[in-house]
N, C-alpha and C positions, 0 to 999 in steps of 0.2 A: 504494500500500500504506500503511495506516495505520501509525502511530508504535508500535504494540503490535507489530504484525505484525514489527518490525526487529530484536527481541533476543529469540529464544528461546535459553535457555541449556543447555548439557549436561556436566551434571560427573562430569571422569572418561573418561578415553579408553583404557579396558580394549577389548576385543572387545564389547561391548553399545555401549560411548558414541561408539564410531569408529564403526560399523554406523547408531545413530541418527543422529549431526551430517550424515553422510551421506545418510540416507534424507530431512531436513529440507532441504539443501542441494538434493536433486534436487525436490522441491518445491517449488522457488524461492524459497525462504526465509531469509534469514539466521540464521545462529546463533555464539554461542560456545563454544568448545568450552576450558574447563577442567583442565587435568592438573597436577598436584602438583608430579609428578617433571620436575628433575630436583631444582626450589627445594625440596621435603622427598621423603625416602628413603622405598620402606615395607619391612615385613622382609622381602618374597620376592624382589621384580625387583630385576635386575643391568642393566639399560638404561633410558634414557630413552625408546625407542621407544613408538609405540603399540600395543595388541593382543598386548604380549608374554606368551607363554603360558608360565606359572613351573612345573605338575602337569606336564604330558606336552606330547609336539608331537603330540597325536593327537586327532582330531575324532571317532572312532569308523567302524563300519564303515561304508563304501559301499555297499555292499548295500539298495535301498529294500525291502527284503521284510524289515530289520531296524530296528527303531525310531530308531537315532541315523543310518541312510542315510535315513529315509525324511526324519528332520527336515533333513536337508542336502538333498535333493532338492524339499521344499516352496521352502528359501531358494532354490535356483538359481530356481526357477520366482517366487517374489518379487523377483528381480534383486537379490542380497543382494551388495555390494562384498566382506566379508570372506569367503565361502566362493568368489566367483570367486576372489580375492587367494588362497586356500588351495588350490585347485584348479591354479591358476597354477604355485604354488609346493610341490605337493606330492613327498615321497620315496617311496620303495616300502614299504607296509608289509600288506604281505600281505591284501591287499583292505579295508583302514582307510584313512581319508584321513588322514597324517601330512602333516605340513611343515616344512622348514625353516624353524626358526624364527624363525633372524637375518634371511633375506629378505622372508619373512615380514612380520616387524615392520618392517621399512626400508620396502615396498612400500606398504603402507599407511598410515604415516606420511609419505611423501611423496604420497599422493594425497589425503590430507586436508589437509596443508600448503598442498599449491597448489591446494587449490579457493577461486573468489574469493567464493563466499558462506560460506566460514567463517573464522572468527576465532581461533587459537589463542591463549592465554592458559597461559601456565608459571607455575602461583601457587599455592597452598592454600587450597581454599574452606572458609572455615568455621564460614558459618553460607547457609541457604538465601533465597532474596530476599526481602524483606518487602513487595515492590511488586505483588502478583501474579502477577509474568514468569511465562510460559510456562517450567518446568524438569525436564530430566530430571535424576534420579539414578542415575548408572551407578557409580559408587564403587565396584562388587563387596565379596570378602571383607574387601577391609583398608581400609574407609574410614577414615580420620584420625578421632581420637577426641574433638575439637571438633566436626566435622561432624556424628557420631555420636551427640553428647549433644543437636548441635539439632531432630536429628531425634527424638530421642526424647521430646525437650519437645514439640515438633510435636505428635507423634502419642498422647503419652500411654501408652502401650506399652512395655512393657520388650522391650528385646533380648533374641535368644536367641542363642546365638554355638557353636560347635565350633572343633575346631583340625583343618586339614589339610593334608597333607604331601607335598613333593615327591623323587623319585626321583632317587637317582646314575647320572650318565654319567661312561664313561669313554670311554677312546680303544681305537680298534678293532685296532690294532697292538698292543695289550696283551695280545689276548683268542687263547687258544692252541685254534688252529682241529682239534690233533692230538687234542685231548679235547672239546671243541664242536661244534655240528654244524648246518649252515644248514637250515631246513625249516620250515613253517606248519603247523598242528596239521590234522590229516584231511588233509595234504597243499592244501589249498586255495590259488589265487592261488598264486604265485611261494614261493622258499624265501626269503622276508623277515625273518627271524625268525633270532638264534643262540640255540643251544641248549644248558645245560650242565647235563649230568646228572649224577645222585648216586646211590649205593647207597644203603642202607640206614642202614648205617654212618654216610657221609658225612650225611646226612639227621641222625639224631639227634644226630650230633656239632654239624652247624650250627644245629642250633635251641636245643641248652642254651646257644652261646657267645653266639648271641641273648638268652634268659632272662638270660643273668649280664653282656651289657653295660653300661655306664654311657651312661645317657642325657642330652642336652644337656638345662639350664635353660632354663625358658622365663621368661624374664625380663621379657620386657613385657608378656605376659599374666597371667591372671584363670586361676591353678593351679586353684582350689576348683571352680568353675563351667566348667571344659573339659569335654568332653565329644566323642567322636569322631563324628562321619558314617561310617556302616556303609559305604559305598560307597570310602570310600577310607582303607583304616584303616593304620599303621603297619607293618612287616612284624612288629615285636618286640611288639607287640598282638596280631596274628594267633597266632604262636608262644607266648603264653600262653593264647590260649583253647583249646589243644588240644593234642595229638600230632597231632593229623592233620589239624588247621586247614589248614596250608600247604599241605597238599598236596588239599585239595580247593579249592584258592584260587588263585595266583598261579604255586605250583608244580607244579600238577597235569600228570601226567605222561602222561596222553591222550591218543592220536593224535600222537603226536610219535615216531619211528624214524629213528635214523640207520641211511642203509644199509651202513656198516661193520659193525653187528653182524649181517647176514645178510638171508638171505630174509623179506622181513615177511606173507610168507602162511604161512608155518610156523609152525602153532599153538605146537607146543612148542618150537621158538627164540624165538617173542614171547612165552611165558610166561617163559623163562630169561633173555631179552635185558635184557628190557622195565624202564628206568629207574624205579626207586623215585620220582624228582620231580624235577621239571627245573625251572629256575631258566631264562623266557625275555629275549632281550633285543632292543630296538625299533630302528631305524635311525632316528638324529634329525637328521641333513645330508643335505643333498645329496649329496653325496660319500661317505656313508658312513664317515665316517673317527666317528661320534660316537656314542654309542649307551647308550639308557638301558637299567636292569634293571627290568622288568615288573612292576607291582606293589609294588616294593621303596619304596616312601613311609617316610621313616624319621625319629627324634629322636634318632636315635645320637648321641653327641659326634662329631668326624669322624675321630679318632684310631679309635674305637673302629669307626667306618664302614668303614674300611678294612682293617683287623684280621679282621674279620668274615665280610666281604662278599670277603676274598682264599681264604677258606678254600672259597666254590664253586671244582668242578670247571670251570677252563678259565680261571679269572679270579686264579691264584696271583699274577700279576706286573701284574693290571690298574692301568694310571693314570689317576687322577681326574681329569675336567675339573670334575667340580660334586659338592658332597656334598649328601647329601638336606638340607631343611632341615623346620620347622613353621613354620607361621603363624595366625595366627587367622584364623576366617572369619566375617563375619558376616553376618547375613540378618534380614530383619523376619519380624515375625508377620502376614503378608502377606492371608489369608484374613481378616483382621480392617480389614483398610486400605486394600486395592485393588478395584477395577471389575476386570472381565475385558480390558478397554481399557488394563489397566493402570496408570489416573489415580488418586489417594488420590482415595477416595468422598470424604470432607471436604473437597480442596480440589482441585479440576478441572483446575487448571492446575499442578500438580505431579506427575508420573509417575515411576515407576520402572521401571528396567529392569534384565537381567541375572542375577549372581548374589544380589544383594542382596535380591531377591524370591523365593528359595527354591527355584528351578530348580538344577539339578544338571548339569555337562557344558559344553563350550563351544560347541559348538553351540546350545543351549537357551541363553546369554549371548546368542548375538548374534540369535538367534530374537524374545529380550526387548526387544534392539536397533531392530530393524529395526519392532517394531510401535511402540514407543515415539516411534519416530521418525517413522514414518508418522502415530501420533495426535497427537503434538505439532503438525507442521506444518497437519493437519486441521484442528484448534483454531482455529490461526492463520488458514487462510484461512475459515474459519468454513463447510469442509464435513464430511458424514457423517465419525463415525470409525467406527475398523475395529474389529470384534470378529469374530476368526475362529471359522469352526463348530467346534466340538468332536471335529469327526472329523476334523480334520489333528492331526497333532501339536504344533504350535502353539496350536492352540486348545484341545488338552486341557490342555497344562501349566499356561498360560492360565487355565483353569479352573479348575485343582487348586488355583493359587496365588491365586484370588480367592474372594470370599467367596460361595459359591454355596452351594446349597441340599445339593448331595453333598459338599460338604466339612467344612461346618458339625456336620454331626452326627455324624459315624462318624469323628472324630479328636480324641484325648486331648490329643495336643500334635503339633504343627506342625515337620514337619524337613523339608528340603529333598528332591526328588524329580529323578532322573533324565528322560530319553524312554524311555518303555515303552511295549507297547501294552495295557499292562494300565490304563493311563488313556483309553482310547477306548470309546464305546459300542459294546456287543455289535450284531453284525450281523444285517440281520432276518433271514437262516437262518445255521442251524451249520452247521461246518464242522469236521470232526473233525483233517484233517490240518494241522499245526501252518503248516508251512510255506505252504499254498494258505491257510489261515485269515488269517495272514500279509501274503500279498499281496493278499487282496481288502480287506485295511486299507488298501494300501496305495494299491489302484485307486481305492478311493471315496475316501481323502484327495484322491489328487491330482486327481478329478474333480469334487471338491466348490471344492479351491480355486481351479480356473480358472473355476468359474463367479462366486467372488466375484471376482477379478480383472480380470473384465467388466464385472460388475455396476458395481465401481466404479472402476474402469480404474485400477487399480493397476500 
């Protein structure tokens, strides 16, 4: 192996750069693998581990007839280390892949640790190589603001950034099961889910103490130029843009019945029963003992977090183990700077992956991952690189976030994107029913990608 081939670097070992170092590593490749923490802090993670997930422990649903199963069921068939590691380590969450998160992050960080073609490095990078190395940038939302500005020299491009927010857990012996109630909305999958509903009353009482909370400072961010990502807004955001925001949102009160309050086929007891809005909560251990509130993303102070958030029904006496926090997140202007390979069109040997390229979800991070890390080691050994078809979910996001011909012209400005399948090409017949529509996305993804998979024995 030549002396090039010896040092591909990958900075940042979020879920995209643990997924890549890895995917470089099984291609017999050495690499570096870069992480900050624990030598500098950033504002969201509370561990040095790698792939710690700070929003949710939730990967989305498992279900492949639903776009975030179908993108976890591409990686299993890619041989993705983190979603086995997630699958491994998964809790019940009501047909979602959750995980504990603490095992999680230990599991993985120990099998990146002891693999002997990688190198860990605990340092802050902060400036990118000047020698041409082969580099991924997995950095995600909170890259270091040196690294930041050299990428931005780099590219010539200005940043665009949001602030996004993570969810309180509390502990499950807090939560008073006599007014709560375990169930999965339509009843689906297991009753993984607590449930605490609100009248009417209680409803417009908690969204004015929302309105008149006092919100924490954000003090190392850029106040003037914030701006939210619609996909995961504040709860006390939500609560201004409406009376009835919440409750078509987070609290929607839909297919969710406790059978305490009676027979749920009697129309006129579910009209009389039927919770004004319920407030649901995720099981985030093993054990069950831990458990976030849905949707609740917050910049409360944590005085006032508390205050608040005791006022839902079942949650009077809840104790915190984590208050919501904000962070910045940042992302390029990715349709102006990448190949659908992922590589900056400018400079071939420099890639990015994850959240930092304008994918949405963690899955779609380590999606980022896993091809970044397949093209890197490509490079290296100087074969084909990968560019997925457009009809897996991969290679639509793929697409959405590189400079291609349907993105270039039908977007004003560039914000980051979920897995949907509303990024896939339409099928050559229609399909009226949503659901069959659905899965024949789902057929032809995963039939399309085992034929690349062959092709080039991935």
């Amino acid at each position: 192996m030549s002396q090039e081939l010896t040092c591909i670097k990958v900075i940042g070992a979020g879920l995209a750069g643990t997924e890549a170092a890895w995917q470089v590593a099984q291609a017999g490749v050495p690499v570096t693998l870069v992480e900050m923490r624990p030598a500098k802090a950033s504002p969201a993670h509370h561990t040095q581990d790698f792939a710690e997930l700070v929003c949710s422990n939730s990967f989305g649903s498992m279900s492949s007839d639903r776009a975030a199963g179908l993108l976890q069921e591409e990686l299993r068939s890619l041989n993705s280390l983190v979603i086995r590691t997630a699958d491994k380590h998964s809790v019940p969450a009501g047909g979602a892949l959750a995980v504990d998160r603490g095992q999680f992050s230990k599991a993985l960080t120990a099998e990146i640790s002891s693999n002997p073609l990688i190198k860990v490095e605990r340092r802050e990078e902060k400036k990118l190589p000047q020698d041409n190395q082969i580099t991924i940038i997995a950095t995600g939302p909170l890259t270091s603001e040196d690294l930041a500005n050299d990428i931005r020299s780099l590219t010539g491009v200005s940043y665009c950034h949001f602030f996004d927010a993570a969810s309180p857990i509390i502990e499950a012996q807090s939560i008073d099961l006599s007014i709560a109630f375990r169930g999965s909305r339509y009843d689906k999958g297991d009753a993984d889910y607590i449930n605490c509903p609100m009248n009417k009353t209680q409803y417009l009482e908690f969204r004015e103490a929302l309105l008149k909370a006092e919100q924490a400072e954000l003090k190392d961010f850029d106040k003037e130029s914030a701006t939210f990502y619609e996909g995961c807004l504040p709860i006390e955001e939500l609560a201004r843009r409406g009376e009835e925001t919440m409750r078509y949102g987070p609290l929607k009160p839909i297919g969710l019945w406790d059978p305490r309050w009676g027979d749920l086929h009697n129309k006129d007891l579910r009209k009389a029963k039927r919770a004004y809005a319920i407030v649901q909560l995720r099981q985030e251990d093993l054990n069950g003992r831990l458990w976030n509130l849905v949707g609740f993303q917050t910049n409360l102070k944590w005085g006032e977090q508390k205050r608040v958030l005791q006022m839902i029904p079942g949650l009077k006496k809840a104790e915190f183990v984590r208050f919501g926090v904000m962070h910045r997140n940042t992302f390029l202007e990715s349709p102006k700077l990448l190949k659908p390979t992922l590589q900056f069109r400018n400079q071939s040997n420099l890639i990015a992956a994850g959240q930092i390229i304008g994918t949405e979800g963690y899955a779609a991070a380590v999606a980022g991952g896993w091809l970044a890390g397949k093209n890197a080691a490509r490079i290296a050994l100087n074969k084909e690189l990968v560019t997925l078809p457009d009809t897996t979910m991969i290679g639509a996001l793929c697409n959405f976030v590189s400079n291609s011909e349907n993105n270039r012209n039908k977007r004003k400005s560039f914000q980051p994107m979920p897995a949907n399948f509303g990024l896939l090409p339409e099928l050559s017949e229609h399909i009226r029913d949503k659901r069959k529509r659905y899965s024949a996305y789902k057929d032809r993804a995963l039939e399309d990608l085992k034929v690349l998979i062959k092709k080039l024995n991935l």
